[in-house]
N, C-alpha and C positions, 0 to 999 in steps of 0.2 A: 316572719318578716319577708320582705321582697329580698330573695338573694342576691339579685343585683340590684338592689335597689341603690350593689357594691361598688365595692375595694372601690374611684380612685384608681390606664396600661402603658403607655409612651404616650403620653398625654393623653389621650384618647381614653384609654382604658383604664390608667393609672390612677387618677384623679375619681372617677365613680366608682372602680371596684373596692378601691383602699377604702371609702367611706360605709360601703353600705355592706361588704361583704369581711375585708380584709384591715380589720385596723391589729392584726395582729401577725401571727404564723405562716407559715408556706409550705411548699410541698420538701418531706423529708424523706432519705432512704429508705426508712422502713415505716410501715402502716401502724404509726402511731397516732394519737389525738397530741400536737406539734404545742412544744412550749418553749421558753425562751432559753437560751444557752444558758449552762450552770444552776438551772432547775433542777429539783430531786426527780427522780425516774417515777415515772405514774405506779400510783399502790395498786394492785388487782382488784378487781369486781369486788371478791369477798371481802378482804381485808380491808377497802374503803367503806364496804358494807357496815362492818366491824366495827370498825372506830367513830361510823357517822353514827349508828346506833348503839354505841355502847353506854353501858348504864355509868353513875358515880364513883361506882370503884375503880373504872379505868381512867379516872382521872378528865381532864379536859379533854374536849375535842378539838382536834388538831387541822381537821379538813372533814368537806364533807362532797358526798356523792351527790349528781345533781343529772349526770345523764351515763348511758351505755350506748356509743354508736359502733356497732358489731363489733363488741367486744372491749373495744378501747372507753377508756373511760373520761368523762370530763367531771371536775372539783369544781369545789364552790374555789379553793386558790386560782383557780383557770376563769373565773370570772372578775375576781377579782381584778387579777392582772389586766384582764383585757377592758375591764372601764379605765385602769388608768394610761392602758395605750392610749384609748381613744381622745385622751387628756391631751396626748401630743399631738394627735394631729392636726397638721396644719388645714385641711378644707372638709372640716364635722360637719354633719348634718344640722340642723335644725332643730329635727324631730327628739322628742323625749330619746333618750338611750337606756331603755329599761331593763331591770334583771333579765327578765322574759326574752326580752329582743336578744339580748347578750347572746342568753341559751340557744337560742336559735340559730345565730351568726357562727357561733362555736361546733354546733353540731353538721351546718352546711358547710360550713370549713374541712372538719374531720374527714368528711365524705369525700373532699376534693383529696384533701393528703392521701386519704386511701386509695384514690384512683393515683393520684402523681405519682405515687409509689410505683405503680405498674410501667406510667408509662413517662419515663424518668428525660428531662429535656438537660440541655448543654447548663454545666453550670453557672450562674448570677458573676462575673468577675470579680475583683478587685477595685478594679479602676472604674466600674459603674457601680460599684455599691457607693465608693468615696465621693464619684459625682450628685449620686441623689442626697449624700446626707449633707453634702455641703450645701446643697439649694434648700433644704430642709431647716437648716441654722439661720437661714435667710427668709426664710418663708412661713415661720410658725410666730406668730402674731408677742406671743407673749416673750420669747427670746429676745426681744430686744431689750428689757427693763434686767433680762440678767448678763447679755451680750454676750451672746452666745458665740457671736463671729471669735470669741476667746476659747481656748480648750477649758480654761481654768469656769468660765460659766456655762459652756453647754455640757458639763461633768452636772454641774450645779445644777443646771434645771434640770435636767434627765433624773439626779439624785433626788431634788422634789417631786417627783413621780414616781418614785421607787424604782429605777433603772440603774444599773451602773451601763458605763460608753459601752462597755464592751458588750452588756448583755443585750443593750438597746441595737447596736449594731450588727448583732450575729440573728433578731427579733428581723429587724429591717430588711436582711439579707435574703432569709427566709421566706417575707412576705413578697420582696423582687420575686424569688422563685416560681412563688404558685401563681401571681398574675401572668407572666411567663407562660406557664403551663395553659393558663385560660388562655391567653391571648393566642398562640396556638393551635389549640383544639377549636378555638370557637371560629376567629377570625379568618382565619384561613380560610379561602373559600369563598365569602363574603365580598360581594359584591353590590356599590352603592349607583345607581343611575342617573344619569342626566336630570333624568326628568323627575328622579324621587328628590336630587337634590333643589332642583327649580321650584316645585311644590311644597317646601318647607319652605324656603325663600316667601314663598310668595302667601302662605296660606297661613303662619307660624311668625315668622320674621318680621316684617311687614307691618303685619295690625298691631305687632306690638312695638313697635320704633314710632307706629303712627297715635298710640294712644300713649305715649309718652311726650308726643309731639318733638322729636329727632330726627333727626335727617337718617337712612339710614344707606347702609354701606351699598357699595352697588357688589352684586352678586357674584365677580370677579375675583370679589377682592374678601370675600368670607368664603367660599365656597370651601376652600380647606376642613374651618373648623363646622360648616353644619354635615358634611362628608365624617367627620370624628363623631358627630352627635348622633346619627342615624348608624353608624355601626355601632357604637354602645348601647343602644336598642336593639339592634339585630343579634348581639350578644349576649344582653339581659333575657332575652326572651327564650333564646336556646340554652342557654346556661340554668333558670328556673326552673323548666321543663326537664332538663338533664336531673337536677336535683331531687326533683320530685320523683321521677324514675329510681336515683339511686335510693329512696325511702324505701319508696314501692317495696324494692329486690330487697332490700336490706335490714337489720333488726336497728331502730333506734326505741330507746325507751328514756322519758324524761323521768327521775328521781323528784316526786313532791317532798316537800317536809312533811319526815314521820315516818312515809313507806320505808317500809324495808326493801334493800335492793335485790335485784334478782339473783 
């Protein structure tokens, strides 16, 4: 998948990284493949091995192994979960949200957690986790039919998804962290020109205001947001690149069904 094709950052980055990168995890203490609070502790290589391949006599299968991103492991439960994030969120994609894609999205993830690990930023507050989840209750299309603006319904649809508040909220806080961590690494630095923003105006903007037949904004008065649009580009592109790199250097192995794991 495009990995920033992501997440949805303070507008800017927040809104595309969250979707194409981040409908889940963030960056955690220690270099693990990141799952929601009050989750059981990841099984090892082997013993996921174990149970995804075991024969009749062990009974059902309980979980299954599905990747190794050096070392850390991701489960088919870690897929699971993260189709029904993506349930929540409020600005999805379009596009199919496939098993496949899943895998992908989880394993580009892993690789960040593994880096944030290293290089650990200020932690997500209080008072801006509460800020986002309140625009959150107000911005997710389908909360309104359970009215969520109520604690007693946003329990309720979070609980139709398989969430309890607390595990949704310590999920959410999490994923603040690791866009955090992109926005950071990537943005910093990052600088947008006069004349790159006039040429989006003019080359991008433009013919398409005109082929809707709209009037459209004078350039004054957007230049903010296409300034947000060409750094989330300048950060999709090094963020992709960085990822690829961390493959490169790094062992990932996808588990088919059937293989045995390594």
């Amino acid at each position: 998948m495009g990995a920033v094709a992501l997440l949805v950052m303070p507008v800017a980055m927040s809104v595309l990284m969250a979707e194409r990168l981040w409908a889940g995890q963030a960056a955690v203490p220690q270099a693990s493949v990141p799952q929601a609070a009050g989750a059981q502790a990841k099984t090892p290589p082997q013993a996921s091995a174990a149970v995804a391949n075991a024969g009749p006599e062990l009974g059902e299968v309980l979980d299954r192994l599905v990747a190794v991103v050096n070392g850390d492991v991701i489960l088919e439960s870690d897929v699971n979960e993260e189709r029904r994030f993506e349930e929540v969120q409020p600005y999805r994609t379009i596009a199919v949200f496939t098993r496949d894609k899943i895998i992908e999205r989880l394993i580009d993830r892993a690789l960040i957690v593994q880096q944030s690990a290293l290089e650990p930023e200020e932690e997500v507050s209080e008072k801006d986790l509460d800020a986002q989840i309140v625009a959150l209750r107000k911005d997710i299309p389908a909360c309104k039919q359970y009215h969520c603006e109520t604690d007693d319904g946003w329990k309720k649809y979070l609980g139709d998804h398989g969430f309890t508040a607390e595990e949704f909220r310590a999920r959410w806080k999490l994923r603040m962290q690791l866009l955090k961590f992109i926005e950071v690494r990537f943005q910093n630095g990052i600088n947008i020109s006069d004349s790159e923003i006039k040429a989006y105006y003019e080359k991008t903007m433009l013919p398409e205001y005109a082929k809707r037949n709209v009037t459209p904004p004078k350039l004054d008065t957007i230049r903010p947001r296409i300034e947000e649009v060409l750094l989330q580009q300048e950060v999709g592109a090094l963020l992709r690149d960085w990822l690829k790199s961390l493959r490169a250097q790094g062992s990932v192995k996808i588990i088919t069904p059937g293989e045995v794991a390594p």
